[in-house]
ZAMI-110268 format. One record per residue (C-alpha): x, y, z; residue in one letter; residue number from 1. Coordinates in Angstrom, 3 decimals, m for minus. Layout:
<rec><px>X</px><py>Y</py><pz>Z</pz><rest>A</rest><nr>NUM</nr></rec>
...
% end
This chain:
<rec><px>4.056</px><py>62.357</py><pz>12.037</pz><rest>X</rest><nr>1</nr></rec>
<rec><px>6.022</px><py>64.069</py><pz>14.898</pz><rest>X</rest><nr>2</nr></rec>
<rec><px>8.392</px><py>62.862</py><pz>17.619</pz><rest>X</rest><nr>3</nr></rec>
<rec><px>7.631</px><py>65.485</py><pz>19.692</pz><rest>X</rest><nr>4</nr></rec>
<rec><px>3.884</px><py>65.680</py><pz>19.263</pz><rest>X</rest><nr>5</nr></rec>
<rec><px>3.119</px><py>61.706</py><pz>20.399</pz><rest>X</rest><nr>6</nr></rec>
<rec><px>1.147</px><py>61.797</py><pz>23.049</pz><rest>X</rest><nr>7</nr></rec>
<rec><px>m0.172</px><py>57.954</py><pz>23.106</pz><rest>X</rest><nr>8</nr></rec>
<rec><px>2.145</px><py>57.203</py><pz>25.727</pz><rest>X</rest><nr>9</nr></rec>
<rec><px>0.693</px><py>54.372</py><pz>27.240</pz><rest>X</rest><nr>10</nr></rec>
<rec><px>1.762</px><py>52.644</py><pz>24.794</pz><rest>X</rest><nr>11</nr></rec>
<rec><px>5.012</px><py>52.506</py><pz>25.464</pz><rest>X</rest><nr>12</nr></rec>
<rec><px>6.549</px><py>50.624</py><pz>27.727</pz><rest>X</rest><nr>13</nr></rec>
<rec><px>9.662</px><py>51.167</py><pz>29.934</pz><rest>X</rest><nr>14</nr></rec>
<rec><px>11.899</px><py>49.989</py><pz>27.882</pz><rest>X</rest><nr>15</nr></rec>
<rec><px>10.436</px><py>53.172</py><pz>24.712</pz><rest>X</rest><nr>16</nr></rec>
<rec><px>10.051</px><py>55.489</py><pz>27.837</pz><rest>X</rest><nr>17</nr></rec>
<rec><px>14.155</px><py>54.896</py><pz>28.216</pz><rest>X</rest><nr>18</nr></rec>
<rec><px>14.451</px><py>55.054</py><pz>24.214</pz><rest>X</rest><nr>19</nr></rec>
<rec><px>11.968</px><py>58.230</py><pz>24.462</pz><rest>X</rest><nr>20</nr></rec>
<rec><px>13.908</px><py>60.227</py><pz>27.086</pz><rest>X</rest><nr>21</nr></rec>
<rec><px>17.410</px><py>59.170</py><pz>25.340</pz><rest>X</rest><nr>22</nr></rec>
<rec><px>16.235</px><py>60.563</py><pz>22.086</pz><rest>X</rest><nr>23</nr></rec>
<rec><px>15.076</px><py>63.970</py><pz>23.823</pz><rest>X</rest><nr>24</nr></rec>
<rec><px>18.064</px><py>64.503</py><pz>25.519</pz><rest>X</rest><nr>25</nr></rec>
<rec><px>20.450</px><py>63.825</py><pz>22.782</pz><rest>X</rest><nr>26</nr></rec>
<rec><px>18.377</px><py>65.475</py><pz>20.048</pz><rest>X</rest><nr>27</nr></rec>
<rec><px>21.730</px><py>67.328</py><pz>18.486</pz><rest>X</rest><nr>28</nr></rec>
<rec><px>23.180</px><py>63.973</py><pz>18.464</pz><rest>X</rest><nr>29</nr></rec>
<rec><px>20.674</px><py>61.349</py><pz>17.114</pz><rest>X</rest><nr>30</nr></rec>
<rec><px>20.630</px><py>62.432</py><pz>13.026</pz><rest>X</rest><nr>31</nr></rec>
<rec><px>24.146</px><py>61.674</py><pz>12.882</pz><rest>X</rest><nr>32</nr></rec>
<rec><px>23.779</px><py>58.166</py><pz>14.943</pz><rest>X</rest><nr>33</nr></rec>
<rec><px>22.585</px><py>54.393</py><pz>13.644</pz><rest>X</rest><nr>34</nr></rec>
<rec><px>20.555</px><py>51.901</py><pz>15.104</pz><rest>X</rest><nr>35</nr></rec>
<rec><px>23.374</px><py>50.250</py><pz>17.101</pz><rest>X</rest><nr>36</nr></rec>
<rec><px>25.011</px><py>53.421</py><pz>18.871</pz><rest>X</rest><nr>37</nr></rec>
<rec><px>21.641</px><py>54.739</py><pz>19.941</pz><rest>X</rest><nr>38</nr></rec>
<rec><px>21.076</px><py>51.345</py><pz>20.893</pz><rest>X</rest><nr>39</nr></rec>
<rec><px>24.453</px><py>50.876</py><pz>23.024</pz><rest>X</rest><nr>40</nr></rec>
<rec><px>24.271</px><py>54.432</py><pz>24.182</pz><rest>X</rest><nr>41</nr></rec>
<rec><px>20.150</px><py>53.894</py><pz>25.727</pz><rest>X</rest><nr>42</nr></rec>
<rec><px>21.422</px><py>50.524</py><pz>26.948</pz><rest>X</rest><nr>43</nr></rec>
<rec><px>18.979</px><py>48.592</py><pz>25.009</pz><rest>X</rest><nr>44</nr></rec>
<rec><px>18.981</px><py>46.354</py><pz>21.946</pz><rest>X</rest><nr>45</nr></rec>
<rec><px>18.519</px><py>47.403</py><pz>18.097</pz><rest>X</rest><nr>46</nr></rec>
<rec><px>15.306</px><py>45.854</py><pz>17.397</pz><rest>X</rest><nr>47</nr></rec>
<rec><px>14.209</px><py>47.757</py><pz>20.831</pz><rest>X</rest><nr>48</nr></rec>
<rec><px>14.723</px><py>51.006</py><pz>19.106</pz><rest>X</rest><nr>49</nr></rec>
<rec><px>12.988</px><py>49.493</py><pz>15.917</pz><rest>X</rest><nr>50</nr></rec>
<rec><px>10.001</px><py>48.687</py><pz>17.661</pz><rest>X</rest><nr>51</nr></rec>
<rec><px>9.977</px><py>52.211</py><pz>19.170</pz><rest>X</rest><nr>52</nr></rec>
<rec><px>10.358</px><py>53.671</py><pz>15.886</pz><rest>X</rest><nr>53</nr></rec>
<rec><px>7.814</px><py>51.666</py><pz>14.470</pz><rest>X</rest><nr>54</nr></rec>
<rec><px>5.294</px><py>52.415</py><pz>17.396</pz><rest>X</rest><nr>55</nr></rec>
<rec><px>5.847</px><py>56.554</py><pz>16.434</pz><rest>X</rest><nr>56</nr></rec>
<rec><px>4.493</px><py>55.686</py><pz>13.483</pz><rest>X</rest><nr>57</nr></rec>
<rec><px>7.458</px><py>55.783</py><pz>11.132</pz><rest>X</rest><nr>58</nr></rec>
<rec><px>8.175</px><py>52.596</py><pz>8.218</pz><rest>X</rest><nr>59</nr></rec>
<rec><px>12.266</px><py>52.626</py><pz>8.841</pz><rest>X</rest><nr>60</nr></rec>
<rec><px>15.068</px><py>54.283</py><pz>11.056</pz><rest>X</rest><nr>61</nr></rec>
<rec><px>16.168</px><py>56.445</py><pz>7.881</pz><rest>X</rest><nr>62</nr></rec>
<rec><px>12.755</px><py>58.344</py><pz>7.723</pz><rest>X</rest><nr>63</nr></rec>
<rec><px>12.619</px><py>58.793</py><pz>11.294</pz><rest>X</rest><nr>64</nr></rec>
<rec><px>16.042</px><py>60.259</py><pz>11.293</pz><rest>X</rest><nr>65</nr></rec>
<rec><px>15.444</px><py>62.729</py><pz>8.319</pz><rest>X</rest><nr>66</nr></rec>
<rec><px>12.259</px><py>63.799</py><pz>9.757</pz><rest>X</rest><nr>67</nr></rec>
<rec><px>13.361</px><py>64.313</py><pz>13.306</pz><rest>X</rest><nr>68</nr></rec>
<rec><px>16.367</px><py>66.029</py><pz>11.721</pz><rest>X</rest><nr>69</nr></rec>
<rec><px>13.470</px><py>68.288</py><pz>9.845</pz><rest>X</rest><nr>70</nr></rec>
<rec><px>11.915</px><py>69.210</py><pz>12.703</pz><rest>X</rest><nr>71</nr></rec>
<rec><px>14.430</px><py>70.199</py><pz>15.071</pz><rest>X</rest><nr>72</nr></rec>
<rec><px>15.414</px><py>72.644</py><pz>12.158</pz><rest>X</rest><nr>73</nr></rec>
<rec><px>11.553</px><py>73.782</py><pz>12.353</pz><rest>X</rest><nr>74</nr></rec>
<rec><px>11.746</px><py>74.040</py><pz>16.443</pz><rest>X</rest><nr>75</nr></rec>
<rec><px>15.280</px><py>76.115</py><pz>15.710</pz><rest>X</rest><nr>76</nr></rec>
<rec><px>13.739</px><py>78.337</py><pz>13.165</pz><rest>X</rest><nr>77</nr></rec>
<rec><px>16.077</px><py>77.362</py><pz>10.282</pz><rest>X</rest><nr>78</nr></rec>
<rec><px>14.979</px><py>77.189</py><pz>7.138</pz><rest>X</rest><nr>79</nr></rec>
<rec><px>15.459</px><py>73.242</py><pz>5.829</pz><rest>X</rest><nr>80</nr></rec>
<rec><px>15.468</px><py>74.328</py><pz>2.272</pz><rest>X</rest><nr>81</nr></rec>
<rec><px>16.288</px><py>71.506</py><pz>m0.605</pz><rest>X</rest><nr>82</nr></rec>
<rec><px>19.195</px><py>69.967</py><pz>1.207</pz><rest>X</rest><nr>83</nr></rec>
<rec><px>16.883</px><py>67.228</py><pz>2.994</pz><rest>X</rest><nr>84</nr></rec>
<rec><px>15.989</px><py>65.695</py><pz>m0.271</pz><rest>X</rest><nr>85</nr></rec>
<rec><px>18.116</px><py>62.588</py><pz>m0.655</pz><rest>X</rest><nr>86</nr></rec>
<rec><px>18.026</px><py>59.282</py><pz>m1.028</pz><rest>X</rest><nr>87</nr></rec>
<rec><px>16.553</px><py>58.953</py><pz>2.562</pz><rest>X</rest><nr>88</nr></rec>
<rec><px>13.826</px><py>59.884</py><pz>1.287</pz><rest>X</rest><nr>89</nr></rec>
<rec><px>12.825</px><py>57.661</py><pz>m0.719</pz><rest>X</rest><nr>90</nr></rec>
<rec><px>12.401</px><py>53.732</py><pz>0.116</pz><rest>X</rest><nr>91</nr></rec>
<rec><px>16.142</px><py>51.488</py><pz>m1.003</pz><rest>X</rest><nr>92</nr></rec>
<rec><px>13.644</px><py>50.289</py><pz>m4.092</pz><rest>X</rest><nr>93</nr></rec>
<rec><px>12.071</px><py>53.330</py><pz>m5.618</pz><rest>X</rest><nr>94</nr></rec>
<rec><px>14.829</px><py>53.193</py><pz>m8.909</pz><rest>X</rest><nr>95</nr></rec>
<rec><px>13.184</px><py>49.420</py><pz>m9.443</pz><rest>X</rest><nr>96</nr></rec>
<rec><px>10.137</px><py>50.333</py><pz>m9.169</pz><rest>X</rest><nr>97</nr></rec>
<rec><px>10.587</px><py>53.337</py><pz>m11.170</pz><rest>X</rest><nr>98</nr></rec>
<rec><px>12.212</px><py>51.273</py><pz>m13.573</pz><rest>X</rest><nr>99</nr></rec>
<rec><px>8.876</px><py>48.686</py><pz>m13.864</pz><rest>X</rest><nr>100</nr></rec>
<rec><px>6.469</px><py>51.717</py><pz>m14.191</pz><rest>X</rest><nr>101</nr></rec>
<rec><px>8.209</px><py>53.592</py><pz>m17.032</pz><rest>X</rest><nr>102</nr></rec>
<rec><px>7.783</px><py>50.273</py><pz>m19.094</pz><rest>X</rest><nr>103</nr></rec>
<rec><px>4.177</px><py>49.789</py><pz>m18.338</pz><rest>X</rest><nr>104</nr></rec>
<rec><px>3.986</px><py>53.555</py><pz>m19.541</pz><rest>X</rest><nr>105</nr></rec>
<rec><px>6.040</px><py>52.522</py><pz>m22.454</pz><rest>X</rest><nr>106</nr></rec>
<rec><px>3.856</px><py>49.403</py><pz>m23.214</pz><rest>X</rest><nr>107</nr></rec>
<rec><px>0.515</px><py>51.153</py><pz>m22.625</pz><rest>X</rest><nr>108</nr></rec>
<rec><px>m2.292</px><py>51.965</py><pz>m24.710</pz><rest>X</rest><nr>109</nr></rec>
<rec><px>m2.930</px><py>55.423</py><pz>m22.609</pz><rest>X</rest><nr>110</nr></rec>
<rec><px>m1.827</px><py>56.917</py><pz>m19.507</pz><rest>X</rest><nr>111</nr></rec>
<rec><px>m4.243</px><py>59.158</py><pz>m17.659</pz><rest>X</rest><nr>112</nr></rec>
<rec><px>m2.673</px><py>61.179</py><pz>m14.526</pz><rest>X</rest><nr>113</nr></rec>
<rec><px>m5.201</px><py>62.189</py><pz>m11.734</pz><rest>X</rest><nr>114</nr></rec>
<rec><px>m3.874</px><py>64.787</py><pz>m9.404</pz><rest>X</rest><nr>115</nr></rec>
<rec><px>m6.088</px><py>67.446</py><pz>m7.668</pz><rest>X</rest><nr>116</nr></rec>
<rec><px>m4.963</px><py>70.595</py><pz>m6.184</pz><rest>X</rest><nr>117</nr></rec>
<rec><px>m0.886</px><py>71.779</py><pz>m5.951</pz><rest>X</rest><nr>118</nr></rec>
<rec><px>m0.670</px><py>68.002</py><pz>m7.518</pz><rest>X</rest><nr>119</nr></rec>
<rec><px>m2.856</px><py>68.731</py><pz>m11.005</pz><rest>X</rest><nr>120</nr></rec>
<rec><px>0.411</px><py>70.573</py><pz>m12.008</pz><rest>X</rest><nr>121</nr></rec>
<rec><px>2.326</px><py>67.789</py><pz>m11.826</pz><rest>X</rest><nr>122</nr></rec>
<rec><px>m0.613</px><py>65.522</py><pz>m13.579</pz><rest>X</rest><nr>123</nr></rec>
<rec><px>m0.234</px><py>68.541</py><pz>m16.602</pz><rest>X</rest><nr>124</nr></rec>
<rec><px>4.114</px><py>68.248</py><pz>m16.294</pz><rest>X</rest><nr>125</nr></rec>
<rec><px>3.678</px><py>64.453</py><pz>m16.564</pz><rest>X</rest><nr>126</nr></rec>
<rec><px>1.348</px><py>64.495</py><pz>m19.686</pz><rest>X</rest><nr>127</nr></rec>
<rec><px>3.014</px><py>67.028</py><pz>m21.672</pz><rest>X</rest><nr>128</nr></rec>
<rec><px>6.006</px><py>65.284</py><pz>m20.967</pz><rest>X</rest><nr>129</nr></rec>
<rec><px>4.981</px><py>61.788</py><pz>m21.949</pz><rest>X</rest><nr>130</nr></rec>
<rec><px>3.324</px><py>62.489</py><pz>m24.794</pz><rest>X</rest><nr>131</nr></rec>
<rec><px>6.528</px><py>63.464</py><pz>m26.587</pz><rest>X</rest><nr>132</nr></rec>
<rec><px>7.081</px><py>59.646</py><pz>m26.880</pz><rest>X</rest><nr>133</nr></rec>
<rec><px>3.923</px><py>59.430</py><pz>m29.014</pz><rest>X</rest><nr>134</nr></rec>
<rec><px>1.844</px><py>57.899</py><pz>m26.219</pz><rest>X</rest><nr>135</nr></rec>
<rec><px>m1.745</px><py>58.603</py><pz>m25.416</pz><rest>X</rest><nr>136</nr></rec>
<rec><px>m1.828</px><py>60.670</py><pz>m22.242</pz><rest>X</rest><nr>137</nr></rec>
<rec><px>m4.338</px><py>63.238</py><pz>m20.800</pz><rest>X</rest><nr>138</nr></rec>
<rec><px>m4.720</px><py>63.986</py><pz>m16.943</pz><rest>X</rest><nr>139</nr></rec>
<rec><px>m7.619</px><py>64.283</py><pz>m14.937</pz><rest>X</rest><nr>140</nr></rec>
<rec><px>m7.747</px><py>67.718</py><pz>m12.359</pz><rest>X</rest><nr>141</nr></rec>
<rec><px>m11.532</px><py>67.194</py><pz>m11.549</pz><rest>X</rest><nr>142</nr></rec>
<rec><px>m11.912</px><py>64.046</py><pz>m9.760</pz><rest>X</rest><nr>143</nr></rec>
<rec><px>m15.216</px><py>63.897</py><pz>m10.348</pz><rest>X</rest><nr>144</nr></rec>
<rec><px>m14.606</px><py>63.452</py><pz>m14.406</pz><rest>X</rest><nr>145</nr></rec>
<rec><px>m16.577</px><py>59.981</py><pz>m15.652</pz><rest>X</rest><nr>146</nr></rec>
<rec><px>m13.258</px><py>58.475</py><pz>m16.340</pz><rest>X</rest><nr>147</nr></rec>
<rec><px>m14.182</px><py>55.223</py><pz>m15.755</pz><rest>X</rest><nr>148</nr></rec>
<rec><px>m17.393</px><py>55.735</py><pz>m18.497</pz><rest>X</rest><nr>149</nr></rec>
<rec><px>m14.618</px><py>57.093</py><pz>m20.790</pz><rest>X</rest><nr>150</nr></rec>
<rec><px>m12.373</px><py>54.036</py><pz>m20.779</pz><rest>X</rest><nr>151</nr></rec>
<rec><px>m15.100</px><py>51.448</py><pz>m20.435</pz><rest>X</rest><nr>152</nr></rec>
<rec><px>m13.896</px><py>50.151</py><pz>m23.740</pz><rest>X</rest><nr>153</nr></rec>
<rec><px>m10.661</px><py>50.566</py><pz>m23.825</pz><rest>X</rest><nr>154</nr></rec>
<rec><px>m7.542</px><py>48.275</py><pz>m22.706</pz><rest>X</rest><nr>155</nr></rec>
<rec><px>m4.265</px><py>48.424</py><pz>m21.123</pz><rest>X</rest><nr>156</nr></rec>
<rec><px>m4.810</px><py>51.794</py><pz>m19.255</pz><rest>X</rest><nr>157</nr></rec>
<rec><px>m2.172</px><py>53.054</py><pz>m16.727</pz><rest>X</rest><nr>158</nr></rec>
<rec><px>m3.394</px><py>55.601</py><pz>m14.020</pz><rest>X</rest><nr>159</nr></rec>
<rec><px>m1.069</px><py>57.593</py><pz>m12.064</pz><rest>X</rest><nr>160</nr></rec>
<rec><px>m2.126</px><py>58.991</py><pz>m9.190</pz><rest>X</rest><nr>161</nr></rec>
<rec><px>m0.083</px><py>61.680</py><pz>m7.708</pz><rest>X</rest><nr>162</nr></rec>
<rec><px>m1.314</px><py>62.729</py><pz>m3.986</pz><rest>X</rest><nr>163</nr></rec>
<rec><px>0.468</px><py>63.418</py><pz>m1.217</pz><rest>X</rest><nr>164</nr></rec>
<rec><px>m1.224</px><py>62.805</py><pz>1.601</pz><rest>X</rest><nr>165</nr></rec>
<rec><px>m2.685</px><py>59.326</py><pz>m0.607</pz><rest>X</rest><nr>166</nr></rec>
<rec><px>m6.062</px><py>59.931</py><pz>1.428</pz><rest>X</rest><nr>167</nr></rec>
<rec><px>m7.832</px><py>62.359</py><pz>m0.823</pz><rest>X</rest><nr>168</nr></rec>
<rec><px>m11.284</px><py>60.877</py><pz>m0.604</pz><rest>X</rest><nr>169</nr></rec>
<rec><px>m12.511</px><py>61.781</py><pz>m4.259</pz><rest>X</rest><nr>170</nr></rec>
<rec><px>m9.593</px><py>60.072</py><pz>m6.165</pz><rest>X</rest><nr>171</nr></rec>
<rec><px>m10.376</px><py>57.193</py><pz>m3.515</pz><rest>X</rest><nr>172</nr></rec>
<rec><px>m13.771</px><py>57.258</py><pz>m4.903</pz><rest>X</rest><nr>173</nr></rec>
<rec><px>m12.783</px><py>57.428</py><pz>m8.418</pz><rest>X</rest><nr>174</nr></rec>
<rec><px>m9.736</px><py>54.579</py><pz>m7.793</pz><rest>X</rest><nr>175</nr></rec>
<rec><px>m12.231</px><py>52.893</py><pz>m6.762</pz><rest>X</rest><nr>176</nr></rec>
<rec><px>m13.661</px><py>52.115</py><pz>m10.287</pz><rest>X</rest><nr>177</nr></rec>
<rec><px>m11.076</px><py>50.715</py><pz>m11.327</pz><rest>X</rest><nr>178</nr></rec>
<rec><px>m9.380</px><py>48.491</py><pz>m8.749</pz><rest>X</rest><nr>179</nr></rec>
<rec><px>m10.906</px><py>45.335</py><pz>m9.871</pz><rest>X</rest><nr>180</nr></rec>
<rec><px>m10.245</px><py>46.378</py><pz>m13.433</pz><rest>X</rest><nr>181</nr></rec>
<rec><px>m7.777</px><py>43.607</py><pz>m15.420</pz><rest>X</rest><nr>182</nr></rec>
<rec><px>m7.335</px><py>46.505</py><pz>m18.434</pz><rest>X</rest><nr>183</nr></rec>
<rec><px>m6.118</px><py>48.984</py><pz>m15.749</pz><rest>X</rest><nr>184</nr></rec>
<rec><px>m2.690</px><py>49.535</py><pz>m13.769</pz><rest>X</rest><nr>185</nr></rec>
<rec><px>m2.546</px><py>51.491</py><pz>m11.329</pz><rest>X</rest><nr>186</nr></rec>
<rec><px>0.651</px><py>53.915</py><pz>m9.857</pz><rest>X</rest><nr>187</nr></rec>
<rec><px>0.522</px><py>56.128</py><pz>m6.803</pz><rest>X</rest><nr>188</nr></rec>
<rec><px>2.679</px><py>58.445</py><pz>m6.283</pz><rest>X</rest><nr>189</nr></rec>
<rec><px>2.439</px><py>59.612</py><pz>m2.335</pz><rest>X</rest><nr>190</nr></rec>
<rec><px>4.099</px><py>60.608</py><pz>0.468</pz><rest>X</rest><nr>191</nr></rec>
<rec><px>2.486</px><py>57.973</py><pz>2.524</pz><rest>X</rest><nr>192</nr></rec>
<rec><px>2.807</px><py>54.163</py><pz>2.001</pz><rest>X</rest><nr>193</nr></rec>
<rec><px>0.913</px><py>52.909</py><pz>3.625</pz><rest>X</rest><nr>194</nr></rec>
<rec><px>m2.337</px><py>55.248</py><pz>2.475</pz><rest>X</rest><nr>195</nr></rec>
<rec><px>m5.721</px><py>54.369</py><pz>1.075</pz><rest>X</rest><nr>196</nr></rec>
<rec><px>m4.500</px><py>55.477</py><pz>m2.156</pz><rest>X</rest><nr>197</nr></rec>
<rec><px>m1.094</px><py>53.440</py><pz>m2.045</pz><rest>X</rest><nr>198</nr></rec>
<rec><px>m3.076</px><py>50.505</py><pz>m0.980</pz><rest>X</rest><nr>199</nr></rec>
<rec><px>m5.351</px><py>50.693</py><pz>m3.985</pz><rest>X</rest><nr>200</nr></rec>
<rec><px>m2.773</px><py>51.305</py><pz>m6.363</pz><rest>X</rest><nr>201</nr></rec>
<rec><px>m0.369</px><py>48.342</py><pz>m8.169</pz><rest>X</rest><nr>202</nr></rec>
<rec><px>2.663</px><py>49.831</py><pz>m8.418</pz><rest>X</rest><nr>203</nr></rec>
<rec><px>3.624</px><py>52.676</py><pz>m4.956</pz><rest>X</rest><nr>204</nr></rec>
<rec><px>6.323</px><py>55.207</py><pz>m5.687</pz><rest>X</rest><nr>205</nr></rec>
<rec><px>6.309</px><py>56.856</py><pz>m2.303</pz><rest>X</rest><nr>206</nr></rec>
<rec><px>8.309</px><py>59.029</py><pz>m0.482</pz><rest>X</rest><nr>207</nr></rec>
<rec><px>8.903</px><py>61.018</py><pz>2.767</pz><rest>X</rest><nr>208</nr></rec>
<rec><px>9.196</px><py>64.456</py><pz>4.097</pz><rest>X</rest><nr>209</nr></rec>
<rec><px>7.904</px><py>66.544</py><pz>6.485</pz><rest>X</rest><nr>210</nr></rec>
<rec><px>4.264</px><py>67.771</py><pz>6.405</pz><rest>X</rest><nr>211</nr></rec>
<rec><px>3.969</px><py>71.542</py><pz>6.255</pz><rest>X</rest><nr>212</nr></rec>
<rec><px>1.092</px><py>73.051</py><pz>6.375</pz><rest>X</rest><nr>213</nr></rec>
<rec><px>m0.172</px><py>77.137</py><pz>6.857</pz><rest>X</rest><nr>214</nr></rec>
<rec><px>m3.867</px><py>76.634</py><pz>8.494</pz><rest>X</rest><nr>215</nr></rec>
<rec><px>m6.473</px><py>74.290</py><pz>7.655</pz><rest>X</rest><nr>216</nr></rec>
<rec><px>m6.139</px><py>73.851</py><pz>3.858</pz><rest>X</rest><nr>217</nr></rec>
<rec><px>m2.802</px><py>75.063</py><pz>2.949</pz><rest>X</rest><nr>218</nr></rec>
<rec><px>m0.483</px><py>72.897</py><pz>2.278</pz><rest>X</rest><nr>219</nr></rec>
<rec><px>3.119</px><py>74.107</py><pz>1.616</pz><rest>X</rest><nr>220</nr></rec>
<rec><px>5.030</px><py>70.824</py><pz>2.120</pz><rest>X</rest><nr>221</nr></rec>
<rec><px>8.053</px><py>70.188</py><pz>m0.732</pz><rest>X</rest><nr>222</nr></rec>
<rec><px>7.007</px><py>68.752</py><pz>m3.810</pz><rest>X</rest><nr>223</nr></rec>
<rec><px>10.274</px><py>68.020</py><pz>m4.901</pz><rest>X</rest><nr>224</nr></rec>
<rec><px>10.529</px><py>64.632</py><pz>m4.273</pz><rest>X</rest><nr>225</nr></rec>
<rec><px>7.581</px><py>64.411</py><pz>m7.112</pz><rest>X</rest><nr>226</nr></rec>
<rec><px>9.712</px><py>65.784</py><pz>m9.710</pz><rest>X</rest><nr>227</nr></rec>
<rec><px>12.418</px><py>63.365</py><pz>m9.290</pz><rest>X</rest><nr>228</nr></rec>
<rec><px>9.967</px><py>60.634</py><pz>m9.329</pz><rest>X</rest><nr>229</nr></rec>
<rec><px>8.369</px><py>61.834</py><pz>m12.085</pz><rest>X</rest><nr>230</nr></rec>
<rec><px>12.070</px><py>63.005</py><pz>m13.754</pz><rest>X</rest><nr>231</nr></rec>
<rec><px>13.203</px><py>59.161</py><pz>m13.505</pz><rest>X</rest><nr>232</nr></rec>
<rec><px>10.167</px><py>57.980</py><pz>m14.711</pz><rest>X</rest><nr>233</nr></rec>
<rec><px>11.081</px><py>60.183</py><pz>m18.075</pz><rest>X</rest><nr>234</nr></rec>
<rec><px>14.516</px><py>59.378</py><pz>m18.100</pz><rest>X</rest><nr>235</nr></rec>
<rec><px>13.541</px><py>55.628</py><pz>m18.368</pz><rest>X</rest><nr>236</nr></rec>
<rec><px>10.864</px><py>56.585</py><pz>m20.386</pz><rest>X</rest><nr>237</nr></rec>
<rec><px>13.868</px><py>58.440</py><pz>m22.919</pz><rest>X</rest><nr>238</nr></rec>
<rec><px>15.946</px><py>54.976</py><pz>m22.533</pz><rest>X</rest><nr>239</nr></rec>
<rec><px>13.346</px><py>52.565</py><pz>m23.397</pz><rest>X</rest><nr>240</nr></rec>
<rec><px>12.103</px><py>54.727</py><pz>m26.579</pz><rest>X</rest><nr>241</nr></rec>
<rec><px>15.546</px><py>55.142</py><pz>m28.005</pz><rest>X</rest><nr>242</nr></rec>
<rec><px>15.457</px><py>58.934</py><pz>m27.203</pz><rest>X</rest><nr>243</nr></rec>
% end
């Protein structure tokens, strides 16, 4: 998503078209600002500007704020680096969650990772890593692997999927086995919440950043925020075996 690349405005009504033209004439200003001072500075209320930010398309006020802060580095030509990667980019629950997944890794029979793409190499990372604790793990690169013939008689399976755009349409197809399985659990790890993949998937450990991509296929956006997902995963993991 972009701030400055909405165009559905007809949507909005006077009141975002106020919020809207605030926003684009204090663009220096608005990273550093919360809810209320936008709000007492446009002359409207605070759930005013949540509804706006929730009509752009963005889940809270924090992601809107590190991604508008993102891209007015991108229209400025600065480089944005690693420094954007904080805790505002990930949702106020993603240490619980993490917390819930590592012991349903911990308690598992086997964990299979499915990534495809820039993602596989975090499926291989994952696995390797993992299976120090003595626990069945393999990862899936080719999503169109008979998984689901493989572990028709096994139990207590985890699947992680890692995907970043959570709308790949083979691992949807391949999810897809397994949804209404009671001897499977499935974890996405995306960069959208509210995804196909997400919505599939038991457990979400999402987070947000801003989409880069070179052309049609490439995409260069961070991955970073997948290795401290998948670092605090392990570091529960470490706590929970004794190790």
């Amino acid at each position: 998503m972009s701030f400055y690349s909405f165009k559905d405005f007809d949507k909005l009504s006077e009141v975002d078209m106020a919020i809207y033209r605030f926003i684009t004439n204090n663009s220096s200003k608005i990273p550093y600002m919360r809810v209320r001072d936008i709000a007492n500075e446009a002359h409207v209320s605070n759930s005013s500007i949540m509804r706006f930010i929730h009509k752009l398309g963005y889940s809270s006020f924090p992601e809107f704020k590190v991604l508008f802060q993102s891209e007015q580095r991108r229209k400025s030509g600065e480089p944005t680096g690693m420094k954007f990667v904080t805790k505002e980019n990930f949702p106020a629950d993603i240490e619980d969650k993490i917390k819930v997944v590592a012991q349903k890794i911990f308690e598992a029979d086997s964990v299979i990772f499915l990534g495809i793409g820039s993602s596989s190499m975090f499926a291989g990372y994952g696995t390797r890593q993992i299976a120090v604790h003595e626990i069945n793990t393999f990862y899936v690169s080719d999503p169109f692997y008979p998984l689901a013939e493989q572990l028709k008689n096994s139990t207590n399976n985890v699947l992680i999927t890692i995907s970043n755009s959570g709308e790949t349409p083979e691992l949807i197809a391949l999810l897809n086995n397994f949804v209404n399985d009671a001897d499977a659990s499935l974890v996405a790890i995306t960069g959208n919440s509210n995804s196909t993949i997400a919505r599939l998937s038991q457990y979400n450990l999402s987070y947000h950043v801003p989409i880069h991509k070179i052309g049609q296929f490439y995409d260069m956006t961070t991955k970073v925020p997948v290795l401290y997902i998948m670092e605090s995963i392990l570091e529960n993991l470490a706590y929970l075996d004794g190790k």
